[in-house]
C-alpha positions in Angstrom: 182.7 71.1 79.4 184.4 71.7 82.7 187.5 69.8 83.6 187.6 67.8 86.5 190.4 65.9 88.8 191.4 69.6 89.8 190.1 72.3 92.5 190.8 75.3 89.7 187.2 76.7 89.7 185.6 74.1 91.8 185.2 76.1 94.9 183.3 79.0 96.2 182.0 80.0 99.7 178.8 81.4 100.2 175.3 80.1 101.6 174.0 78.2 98.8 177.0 75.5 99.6 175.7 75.2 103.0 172.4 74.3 102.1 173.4 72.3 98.8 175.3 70.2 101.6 172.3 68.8 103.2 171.1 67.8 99.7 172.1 63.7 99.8 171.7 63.7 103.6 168.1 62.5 102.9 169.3 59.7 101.1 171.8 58.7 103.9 170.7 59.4 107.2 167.2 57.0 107.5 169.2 54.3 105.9 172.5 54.5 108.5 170.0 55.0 111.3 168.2 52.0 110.3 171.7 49.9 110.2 172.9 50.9 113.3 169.9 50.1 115.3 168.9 46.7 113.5 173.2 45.0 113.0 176.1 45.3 114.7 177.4 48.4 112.2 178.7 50.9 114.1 176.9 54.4 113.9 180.1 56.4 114.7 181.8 54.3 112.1 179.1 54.3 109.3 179.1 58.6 109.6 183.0 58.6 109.7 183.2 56.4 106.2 180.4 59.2 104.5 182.6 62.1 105.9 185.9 61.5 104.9 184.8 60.5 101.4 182.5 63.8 100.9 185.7 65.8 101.1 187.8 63.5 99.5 185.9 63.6 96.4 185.0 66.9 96.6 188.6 67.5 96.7 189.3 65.5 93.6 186.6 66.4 91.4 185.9 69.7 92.1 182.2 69.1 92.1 179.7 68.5 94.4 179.6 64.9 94.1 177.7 62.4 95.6 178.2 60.1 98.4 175.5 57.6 99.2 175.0 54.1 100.5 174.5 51.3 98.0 171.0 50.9 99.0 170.3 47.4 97.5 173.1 45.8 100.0 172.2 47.9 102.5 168.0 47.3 102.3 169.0 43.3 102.5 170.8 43.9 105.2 168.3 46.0 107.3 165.5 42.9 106.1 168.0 40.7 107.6 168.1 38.9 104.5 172.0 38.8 104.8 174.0 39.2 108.1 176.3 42.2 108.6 179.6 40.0 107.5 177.8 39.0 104.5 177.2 43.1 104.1 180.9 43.5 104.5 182.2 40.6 102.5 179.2 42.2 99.5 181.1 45.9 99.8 184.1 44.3 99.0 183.4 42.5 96.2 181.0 44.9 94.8 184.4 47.2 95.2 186.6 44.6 93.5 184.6 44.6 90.7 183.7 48.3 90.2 187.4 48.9 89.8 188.3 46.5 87.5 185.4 47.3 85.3 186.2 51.4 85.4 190.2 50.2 84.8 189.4 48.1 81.6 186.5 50.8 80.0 183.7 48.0 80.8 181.3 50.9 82.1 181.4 53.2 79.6 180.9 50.4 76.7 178.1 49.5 78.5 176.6 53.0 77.9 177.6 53.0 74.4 175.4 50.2 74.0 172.2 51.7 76.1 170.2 54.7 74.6 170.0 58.1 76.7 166.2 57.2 77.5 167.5 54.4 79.2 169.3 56.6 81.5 166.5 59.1 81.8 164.0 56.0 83.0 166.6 55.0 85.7 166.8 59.1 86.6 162.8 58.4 86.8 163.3 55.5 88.9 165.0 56.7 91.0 162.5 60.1 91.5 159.8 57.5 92.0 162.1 55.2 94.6 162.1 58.4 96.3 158.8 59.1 96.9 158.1 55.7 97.6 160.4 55.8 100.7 159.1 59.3 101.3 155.8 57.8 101.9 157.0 55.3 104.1 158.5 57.9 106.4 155.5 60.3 106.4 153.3 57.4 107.2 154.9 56.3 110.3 154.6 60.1 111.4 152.3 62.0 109.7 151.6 64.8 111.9 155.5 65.6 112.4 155.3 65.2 108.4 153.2 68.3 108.6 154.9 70.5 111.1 157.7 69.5 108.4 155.8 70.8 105.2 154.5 73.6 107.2 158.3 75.1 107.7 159.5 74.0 104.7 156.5 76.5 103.0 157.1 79.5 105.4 161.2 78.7 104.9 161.1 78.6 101.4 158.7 81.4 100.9 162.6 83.4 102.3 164.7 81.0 100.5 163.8 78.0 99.0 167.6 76.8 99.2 167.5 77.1 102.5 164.5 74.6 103.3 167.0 71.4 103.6 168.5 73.1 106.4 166.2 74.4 108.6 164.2 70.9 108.3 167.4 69.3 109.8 167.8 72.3 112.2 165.1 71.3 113.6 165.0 67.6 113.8 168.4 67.8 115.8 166.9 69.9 117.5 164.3 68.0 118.6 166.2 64.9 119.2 168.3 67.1 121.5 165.4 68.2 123.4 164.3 64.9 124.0 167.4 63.2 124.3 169.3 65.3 125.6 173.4 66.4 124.3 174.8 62.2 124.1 178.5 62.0 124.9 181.1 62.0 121.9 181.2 59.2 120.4 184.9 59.1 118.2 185.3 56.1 116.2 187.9 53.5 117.0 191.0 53.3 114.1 190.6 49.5 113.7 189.9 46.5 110.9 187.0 45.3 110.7 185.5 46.9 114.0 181.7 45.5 114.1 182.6 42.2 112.1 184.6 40.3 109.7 183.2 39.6 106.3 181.6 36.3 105.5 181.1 35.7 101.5 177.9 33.7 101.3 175.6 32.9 98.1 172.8 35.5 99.4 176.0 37.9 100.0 176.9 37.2 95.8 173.2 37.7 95.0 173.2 41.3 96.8 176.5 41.8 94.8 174.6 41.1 91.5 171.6 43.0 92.3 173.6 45.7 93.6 175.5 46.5 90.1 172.8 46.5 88.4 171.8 49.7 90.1 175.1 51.0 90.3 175.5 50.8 86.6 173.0 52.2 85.9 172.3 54.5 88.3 175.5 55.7 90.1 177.8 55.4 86.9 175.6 56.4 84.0 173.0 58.0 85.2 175.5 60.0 87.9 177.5 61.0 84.0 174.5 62.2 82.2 173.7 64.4 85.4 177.0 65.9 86.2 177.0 67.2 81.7 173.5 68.4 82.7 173.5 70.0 85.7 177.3 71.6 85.7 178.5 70.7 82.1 181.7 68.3 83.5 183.0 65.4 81.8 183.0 62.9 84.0 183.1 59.6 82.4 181.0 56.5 83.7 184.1 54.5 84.2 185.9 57.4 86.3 182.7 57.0 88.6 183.1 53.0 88.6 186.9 53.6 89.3 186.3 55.8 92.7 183.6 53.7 93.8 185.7 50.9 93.7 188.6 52.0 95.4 186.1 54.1 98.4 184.3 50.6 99.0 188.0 48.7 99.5 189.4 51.6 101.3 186.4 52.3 103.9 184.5 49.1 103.8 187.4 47.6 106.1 187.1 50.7 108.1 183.7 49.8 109.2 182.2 52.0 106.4 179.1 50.9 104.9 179.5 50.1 101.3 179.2 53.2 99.1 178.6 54.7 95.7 177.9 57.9 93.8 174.2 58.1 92.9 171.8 60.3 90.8 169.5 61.1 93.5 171.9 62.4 95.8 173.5 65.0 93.1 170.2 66.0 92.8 169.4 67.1 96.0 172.3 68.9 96.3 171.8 70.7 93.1 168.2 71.8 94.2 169.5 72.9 97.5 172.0 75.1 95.6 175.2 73.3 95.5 177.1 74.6 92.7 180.8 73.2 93.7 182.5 71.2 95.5 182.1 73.6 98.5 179.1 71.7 99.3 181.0 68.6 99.4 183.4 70.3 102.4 180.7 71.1 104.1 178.8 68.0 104.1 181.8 66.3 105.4 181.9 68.2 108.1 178.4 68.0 109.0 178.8 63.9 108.6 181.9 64.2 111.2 180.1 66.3 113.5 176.8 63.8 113.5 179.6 60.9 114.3 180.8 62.5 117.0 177.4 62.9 118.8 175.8 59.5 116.9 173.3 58.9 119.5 171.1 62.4 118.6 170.2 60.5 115.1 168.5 57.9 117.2 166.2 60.4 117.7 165.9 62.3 115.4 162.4 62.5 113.5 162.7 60.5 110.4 159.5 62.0 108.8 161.0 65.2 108.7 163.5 63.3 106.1 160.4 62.3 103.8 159.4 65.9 103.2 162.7 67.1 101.8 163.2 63.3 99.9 159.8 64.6 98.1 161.6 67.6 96.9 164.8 66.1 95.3 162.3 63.5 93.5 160.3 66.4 91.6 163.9 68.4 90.8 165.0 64.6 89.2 161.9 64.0 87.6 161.8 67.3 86.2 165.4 67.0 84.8 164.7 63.2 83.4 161.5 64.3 81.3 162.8 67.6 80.5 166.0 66.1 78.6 163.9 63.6 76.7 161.1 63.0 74.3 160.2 59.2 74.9 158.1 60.3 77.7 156.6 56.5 77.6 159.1 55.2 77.8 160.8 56.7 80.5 157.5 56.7 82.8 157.9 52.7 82.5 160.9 52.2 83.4 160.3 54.4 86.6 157.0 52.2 86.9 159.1 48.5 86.8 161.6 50.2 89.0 159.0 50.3 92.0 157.4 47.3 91.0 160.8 45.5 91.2 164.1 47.4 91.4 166.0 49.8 90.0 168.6 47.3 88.8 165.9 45.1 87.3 164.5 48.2 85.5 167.9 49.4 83.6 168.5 45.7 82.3 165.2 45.4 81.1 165.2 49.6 79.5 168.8 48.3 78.2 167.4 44.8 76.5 164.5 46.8 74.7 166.5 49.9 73.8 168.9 47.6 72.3 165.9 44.9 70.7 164.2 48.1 69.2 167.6 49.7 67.9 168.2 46.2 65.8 164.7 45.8 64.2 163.7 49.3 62.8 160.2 47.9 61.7 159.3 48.4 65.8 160.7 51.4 66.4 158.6 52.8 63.3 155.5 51.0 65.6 155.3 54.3 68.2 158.2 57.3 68.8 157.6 57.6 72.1 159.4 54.2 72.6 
């Protein structure tokens, strides 16, 4: 496998990198839009944290890692089911304890102990959280959905790698058009610039909920994707070590709380990132969307659905490709939209592990 923690071989310029760049942007953009326009988070801020991490870890691993928000924190917050210092006080605890567990191996033992179809039917679950929050974009827009599928055929009929980019093209485009160019908007150097944290139970309850899916999904599921997609070693506790130390490094900063994620890496991937290139590149497209925050008000959120549809068939390709227990793996996807993602690897984990310790069962039907 390739080594990581070093740039020898990691980097390469050409256009696939600029496309694979846009690949996790579907997975950030609605959800920081969202935040700056329902709390106090600062949009300038929020782009600035997703930015400077791209390139960091792109720097460090080599690969074309992803960077997304941790969506269960930042869904409660949007609800207004916890106030934006109880979002900041949750990043930094769900930091705290991301470190520690990547320091002490905690992570990785709990792979040890949960089978690969486990992982698969979170790689499902996510796919299918995907489409789910597709739909909800298309729906509030359907005909700019369209004019969205329609250039995403006719672009990809040219280059299919090149269909996450001339979507976006043409969202900021039309948010410029009917916006008009905002001024710059730099973000302010500062602690805590929208808010101080403010720990709370509901704040402790987004932090358990939260893990959950970043266990499984960001750590484990992230590790299994990065052997598949560009054979790298990346343990799950590496990934549980850089999360923690991005969340108490940017969170501060005004950041929103951030982890590596599944579903981001594949977008990238199907948009043809292939190193950590992509990552560069993404970072600057994150610093340049800071700068002029105010065209993302704007800008056509449908248009974001269409491409999310995309990354979920390339994940739920790679998920049912790399295992048998097709059954299985299409349940865990299905509790994962009936309840969470987090809910759904604890409950894959509790069977796979039930089933592995009474043999008579797993004799009962292979596909589980």
């Amino acid at each position: 496998m390739a080594t990581v923690g070093s740039t020898e071989g990691g980097f390469a310029f050409d256009y696939s990198e600029v496309t694979g760049a846009i690949g996790d942007s579907m997975t950030v953009l609605p959800l920081v839009v969202a935040l700056g326009a329902l709390t106090p988070a600062s949009l300038p801020h929020l782009l600035g944290g997703f930015a400077v991490f791209q390139v960091i870890w792109g720097l460090y691993y080599g690969l074309p890692l992803s960077v997304e928000p941790m969506k269960a924190l930042a869904g409660l917050a949007i609800a207004g089911a916890i106030g934006y210092g109880e979002l900041v006080a949750a990043g930094l605890l769900a930091g705290g304890v991301l470190l520690v567990a990547g320091r002490t191996g905690a992570v990785s033992r709990i792979a040890a102990v949960v089978g690969e179809p486990v992982v698969r039917g979170v790689q499902f679950a996510v796919a299918c959280l995907l489409v789910v929050a597709a739909a909800d974009l298309v729906a509030a827009a359907p005909s700019v959905a369209a004019v969205g599928v329609g250039v995403a055929v006719v672009v990809a009929v040219v280059s299919r790698r090149a269909v996450a980019l001339a979507v976006l093209a043409i969202g900021l485009g039309w948010a410029a058009v009917t916006t008009g160019v905002p001024a710059l908007s730099v973000p302010s150097m500062a602690l805590f610039p929208s808010g101080l944290p403010r720990l709370s139970v509901g704040a402790i309850k987004g932090v358990a909920a939260q893990l959950a899916m970043t266990v499984g999904n960001a750590a484990v599921a992230t590790s299994l994707l990065l052997a598949d997609y560009y054979d790298a070693d990346v343990s799950p506790d590496r990934l549980a070590e850089s999360m923690g130390a991005m969340n108490l490094l940017a969170v501060p900063l005004g950041a929103l709380p951030m982890c590596h994620g599944s579903g981001g890496l594949a977008g990238k991937h199907a948009f043809g990132a292939r190193t950590a290139t992509a990552n560069v590149f993404a970072g600057c497209l994150y610093a340049l969307l800071a700068l002029l925050a105010g065209l993302l008000v704007a800008f056509p959120m449908a248009l974001l659905g269409v491409l999310l549809v995309v990354v979920a068939l390339s994940l739920a390709q790679t998920a049912f490709a790399s295992t048998d227990r097709w059954l299985f793996v299409a349940s865990v996807g299905g509790l994962a939209v009936l309840t969470n993602v987090g809910v759904a690897f604890l409950a894959g984990a509790v069977w796979w592990v039930f089933r592995s310790r009474a043999p008579r069962f797993s004799s009962l039907n292979d596909e589980w």
